[in-house]
N, C-alpha and C positions, 0 to 999 in steps of 0.2 A: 822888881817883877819876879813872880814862881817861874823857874826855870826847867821846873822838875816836867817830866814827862807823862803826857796823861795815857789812860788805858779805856779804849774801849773795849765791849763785851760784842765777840761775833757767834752767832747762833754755827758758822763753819766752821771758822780759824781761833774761838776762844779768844784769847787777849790780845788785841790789839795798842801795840804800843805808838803814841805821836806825840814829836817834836811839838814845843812853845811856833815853830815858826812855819811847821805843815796848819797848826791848830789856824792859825790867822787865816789861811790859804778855805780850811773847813768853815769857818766863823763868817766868809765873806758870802752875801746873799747870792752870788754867781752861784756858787756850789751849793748852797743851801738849796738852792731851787729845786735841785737834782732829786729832791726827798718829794718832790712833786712829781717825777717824771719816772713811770714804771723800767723795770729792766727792758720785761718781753709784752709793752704793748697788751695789744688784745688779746694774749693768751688766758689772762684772768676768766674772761668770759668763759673757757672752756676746763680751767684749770684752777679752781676757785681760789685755792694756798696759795697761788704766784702773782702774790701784789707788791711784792720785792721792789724796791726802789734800785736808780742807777745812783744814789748815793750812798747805800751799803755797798753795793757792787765796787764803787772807787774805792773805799774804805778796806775789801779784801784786797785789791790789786796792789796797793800802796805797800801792805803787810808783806805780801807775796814776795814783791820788790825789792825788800831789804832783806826779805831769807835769803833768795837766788844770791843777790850780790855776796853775801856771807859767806856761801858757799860757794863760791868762785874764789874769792881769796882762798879757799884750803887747796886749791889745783896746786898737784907738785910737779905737774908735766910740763906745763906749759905755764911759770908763777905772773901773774900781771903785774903782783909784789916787787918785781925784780926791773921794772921799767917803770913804776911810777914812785912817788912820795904818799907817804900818809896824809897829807893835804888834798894833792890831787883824785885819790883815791877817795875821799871822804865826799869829794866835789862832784865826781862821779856819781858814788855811791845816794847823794842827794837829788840829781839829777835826775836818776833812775825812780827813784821816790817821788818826787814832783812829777814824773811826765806819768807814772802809773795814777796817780791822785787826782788827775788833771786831763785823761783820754777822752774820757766824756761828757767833758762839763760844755760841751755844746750838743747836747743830744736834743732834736725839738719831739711834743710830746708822742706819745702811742711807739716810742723809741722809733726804729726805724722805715716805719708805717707813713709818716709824716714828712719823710724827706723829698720826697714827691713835689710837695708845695713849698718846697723854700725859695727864697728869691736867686734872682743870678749872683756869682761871686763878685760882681762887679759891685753890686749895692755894697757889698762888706769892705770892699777895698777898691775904693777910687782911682787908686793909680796902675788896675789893670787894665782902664777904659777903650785901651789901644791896644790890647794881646788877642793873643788866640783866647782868652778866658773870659771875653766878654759874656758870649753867651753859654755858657758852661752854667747850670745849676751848681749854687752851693751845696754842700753835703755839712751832715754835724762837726766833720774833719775841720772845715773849713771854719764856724763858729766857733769852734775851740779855739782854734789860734788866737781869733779876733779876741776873744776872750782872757787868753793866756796877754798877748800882749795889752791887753787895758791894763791886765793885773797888775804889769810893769811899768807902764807911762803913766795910769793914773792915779793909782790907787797904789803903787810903791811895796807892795808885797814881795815881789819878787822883782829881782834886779835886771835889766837889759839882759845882760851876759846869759843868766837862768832861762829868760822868757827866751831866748831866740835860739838856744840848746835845745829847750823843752819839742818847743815847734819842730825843731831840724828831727827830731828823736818820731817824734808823733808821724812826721811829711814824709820824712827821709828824701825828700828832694832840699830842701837849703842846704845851704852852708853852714855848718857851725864853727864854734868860736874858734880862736886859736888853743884854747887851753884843750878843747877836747879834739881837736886833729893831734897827728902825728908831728915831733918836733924833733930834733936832735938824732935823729934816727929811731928813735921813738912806733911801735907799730900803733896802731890806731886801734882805740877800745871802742869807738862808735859807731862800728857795727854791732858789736857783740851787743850794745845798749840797746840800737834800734831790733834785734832780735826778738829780745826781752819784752819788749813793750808790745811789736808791730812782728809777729815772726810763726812758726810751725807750734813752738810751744812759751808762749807769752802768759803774760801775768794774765789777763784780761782772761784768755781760753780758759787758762787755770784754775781761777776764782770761778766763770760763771757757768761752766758745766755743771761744779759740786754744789753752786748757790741754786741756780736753775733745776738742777733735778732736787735738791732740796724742798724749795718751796713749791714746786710744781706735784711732789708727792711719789715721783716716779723713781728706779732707780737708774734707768739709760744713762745717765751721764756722770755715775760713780767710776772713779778712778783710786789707782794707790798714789795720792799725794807726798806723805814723807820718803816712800822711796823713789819717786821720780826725782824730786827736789837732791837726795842723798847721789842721784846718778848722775848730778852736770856737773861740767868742767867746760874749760875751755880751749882752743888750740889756738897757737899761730901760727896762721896761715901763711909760710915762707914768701911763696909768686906775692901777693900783693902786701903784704906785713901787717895785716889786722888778725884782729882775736876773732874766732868765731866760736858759736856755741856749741858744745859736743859734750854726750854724754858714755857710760863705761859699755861695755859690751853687754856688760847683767843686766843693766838697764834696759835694753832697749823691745821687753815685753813690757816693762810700763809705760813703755808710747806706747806701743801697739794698742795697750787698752786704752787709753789718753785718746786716741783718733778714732779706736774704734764708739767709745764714748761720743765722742762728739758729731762722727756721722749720725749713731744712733739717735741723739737729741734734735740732729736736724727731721729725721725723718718721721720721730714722733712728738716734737714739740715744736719745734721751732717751722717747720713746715707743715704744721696740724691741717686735715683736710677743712676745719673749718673756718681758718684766720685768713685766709687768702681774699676770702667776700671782705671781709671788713675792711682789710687795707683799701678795696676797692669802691666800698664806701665813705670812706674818707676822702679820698681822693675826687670820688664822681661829687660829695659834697662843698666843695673846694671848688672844682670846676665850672659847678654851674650855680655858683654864687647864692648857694642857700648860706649860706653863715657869713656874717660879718667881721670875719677876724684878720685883718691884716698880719703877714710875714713880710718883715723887709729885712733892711741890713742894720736897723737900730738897734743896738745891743739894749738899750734902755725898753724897748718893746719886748725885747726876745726876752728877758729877764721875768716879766709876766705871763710871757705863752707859757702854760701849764695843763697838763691834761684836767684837773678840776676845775679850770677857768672853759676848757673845750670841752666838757660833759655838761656845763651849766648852758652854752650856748646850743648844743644838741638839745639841751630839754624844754629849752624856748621855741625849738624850732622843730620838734618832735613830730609835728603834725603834717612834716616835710616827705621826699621820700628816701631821700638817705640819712636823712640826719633821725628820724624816727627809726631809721632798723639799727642804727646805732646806737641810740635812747635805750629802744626797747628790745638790744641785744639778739636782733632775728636773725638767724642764719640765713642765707642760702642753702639749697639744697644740689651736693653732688652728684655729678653725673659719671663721669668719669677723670680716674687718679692715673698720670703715667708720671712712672719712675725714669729717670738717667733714661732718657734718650728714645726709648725702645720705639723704634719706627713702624712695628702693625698697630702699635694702640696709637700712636700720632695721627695715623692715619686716618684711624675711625674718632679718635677726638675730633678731626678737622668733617670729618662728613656728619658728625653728629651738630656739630656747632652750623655747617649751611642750611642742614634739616630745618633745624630750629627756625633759623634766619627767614629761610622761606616762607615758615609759617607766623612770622614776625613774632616773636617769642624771644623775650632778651635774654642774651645769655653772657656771662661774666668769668673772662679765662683768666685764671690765677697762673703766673709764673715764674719759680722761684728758684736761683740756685744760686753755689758756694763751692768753694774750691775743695776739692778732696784733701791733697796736702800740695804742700810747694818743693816736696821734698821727691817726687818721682823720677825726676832725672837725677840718676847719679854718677855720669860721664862728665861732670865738671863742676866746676866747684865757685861758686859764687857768693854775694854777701849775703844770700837767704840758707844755704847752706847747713846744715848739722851733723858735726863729725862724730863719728864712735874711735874709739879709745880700746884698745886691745890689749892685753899684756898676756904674750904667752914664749914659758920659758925664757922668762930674765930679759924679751923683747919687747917693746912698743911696737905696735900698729896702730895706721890712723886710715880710716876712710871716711867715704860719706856713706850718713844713714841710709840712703835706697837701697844701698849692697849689700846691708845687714837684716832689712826686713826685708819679709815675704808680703808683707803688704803694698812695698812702693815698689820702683820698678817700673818700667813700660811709658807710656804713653800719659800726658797729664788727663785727669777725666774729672767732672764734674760732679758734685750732688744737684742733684736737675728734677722738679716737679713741675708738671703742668695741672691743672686745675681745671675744669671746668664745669659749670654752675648754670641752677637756673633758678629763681625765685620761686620761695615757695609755694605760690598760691599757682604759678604755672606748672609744677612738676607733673602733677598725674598727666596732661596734658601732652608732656613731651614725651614722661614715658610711652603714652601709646605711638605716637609720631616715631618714635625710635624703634617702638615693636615692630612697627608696618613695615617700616625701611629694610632695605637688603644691605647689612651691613660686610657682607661678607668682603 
């Protein structure tokens, strides 16, 4: 069997190198799927270049995966070298690899437009019938797993040991193995992993800001890549004995662009004023049973839910009334956008939206938001955590990131849009209804 290692070609990261035994992991129609399912959904619509699949997107994360670890073993401050073996090191360093190649391979289609309609978590795993988790909607999180573990009991790709690491890394709620907890006095490398993967600055963040404003055309979500990458290291965290991620003091203006990037993508991509109707078409078309597509917990069904199998059922049903604005790509038309919170425009959002009501005029509130960083509190130090690295005059310093940036700091706050829409064939209509009113 070639054992040699194969190279893909990435339009961001250039050569992509993979293992004979990630290739199998690619090769498996689970993952293959992924080249069916867009990154950003409905942004296509407004964004024509971002037809990006979430299987290019695994494919930089995987890459990402094994630089970061790379350069984690050069830390001379804190060596992880010095507490493990080359074995276990390598086991890691695979792990890390598999859970980045493998985050999203349960994503269902229109990326996360769709999760709306998934079934309870209870269909995917029978023996939570009796938890708090019965009626809990699945999330893609939740398919993955179920996913990750087939790979292992059925289908033998990956080993018990691997599947139930990968999970813990993805969940951060299980347990993982023994090899990856702390043993012998041994400090624990899995946080620093679920970091990596699930964290402030992870593979995932990393790859799809530059793939994201790439194909979307825009440049909001460019970042300095090799020298973010050049600024990590790691600490151990004495009180509890795990590694956490932390980068050098020089570093820490290429986070600031790094987050300032990625609010910015939120507020002009990823929360675009006109994606919000369509998730809501989706959804209102799901609800009142104009499409015939069943979502359950059969992996063997979810393996063909594909956005080209859910655009061919939209254009049989086109003549519908949500599956036709979806067909035929019609927006909504906005009324009004409130940013993070701002309580006079809520205000008049919420009196414009009765107006309308009154006049029975349907109107469609889009609402969407994401966490700013995780990193604002920096009065104590936990396993989401990111330390800076100081050296001044022949001294180490270590804090946490909030104390070094003028961006964190204070109070956690949200990226937060509200939306609200009215069809377009009502619009002129409301606007006069909105003129008449006294909005003041």
């Amino acid at each position: 069997m070639n054992s040699k290692n194969a190279i893909i070609r990435c339009p961001i990261h250039g050569s992509i190198q993979l293992a004979q035994n990630e290739l199998k992991i690619i090769d498996n129609s689970y993952f293959q799927r992924l080249r069916h399912i867009s990154q950003l959904g409905f942004t296509s619509f407004v964004f024509p270049g971002a037809v990006h699949t979430r299987f290019s997107h695994s494919l930089g994360a995987i890459h990402l995966a094994g630089l970061i670890f790379d350069q984690l073993l050069k830390n001379q401050v804190h060596s992880i070298k010095q507490y493990y073996s080359a074995e276990q090191l390598a086991y890691f360093r695979q792990i890390l690899r598999y859970s980045a190649l493998l985050h999203d391979i349960g994503h269902p289609p229109f990326s996360h437009a769709a999760e709306a309609i998934l079934p309870l978590v209870s269909s995917l795993k029978p023996d939570l019938q009796h938890s708090e988790c019965i009626n809990k909607r699945a999330t893609h999180e939740d398919f993955s797993q179920a996913i990750i573990s087939h790979l292992a009991e059925e289908e033998d790709i990956l080993t018990r040991e691997e599947a139930a690491d990968i999970i813990c890394i993805l969940s951060k709620n299980n347990q993982p193995s023994e090899r990856m907890l702390a043993n012998n006095g041994k400090p624990m490398i899995y946080p620093l992993l679920c970091q990596l993967i699930n964290g402030e600055i992870d593979v995932d963040r990393m790859d799809y800001l530059l793939r994201d404003s790439y194909f979307a055309g825009v440049p909001y979500g460019k970042y300095d890549l090799d020298r973010l990458i050049t600024s990590f290291s790691c600490c151990l965290e004495e009180d509890s004995r795990q590694f956490l991620l932390a980068i050098d003091g020089e570093g820490v203006p290429s986070y600031e662009i790094f987050l300032l990037a990625r609010v910015h993508m939120f507020y002009q991509i990823y929360f675009h004023k006109s994606l919000g109707a369509y998730r809501h078409y989706l959804k209102k078309a799901f609800e009142e049973k104009e499409i015939d597509c069943e979502i359950d917990g059969s992996l063997e069904k979810f393996l063909f839910l594909t956005e080209s199998k859910l655009m061919e059922i939209f254009r049989i049903n086109r003549d519908k009334k949500w599956s036709g604005k979806i067909y035929h790509r019609i927006p909504a038309k906005s009324l009004i956008r409130v940013l993070d919170g701002e309580q006079d425009r809520l205000h008049k959002l919420e009196k414009v939206k009765l107006i309308l009501k009154e006049n029975r005029i349907e109107v469609i509130l889009a609402h969407s938001s994401n966490q700013y960083s995780s990193q604002c509190d920096g009065n104590k130090i936990n396993q989401e955590t990111i330390l800076v690295i100081d050296e001044e005059f022949g001294r180490t310093t270590i804090c946490p990131l909030a104390l070094k940036s003028s961006l964190l700091g204070g109070r956690k706050k949200l990226i937060e849009i509200y939306q609200l829409y009215v069809h377009r064939e009502d619009y002129d209509e409301a606007i006069a209804l909105i003129n008449k009113a006294d909005l003041a």
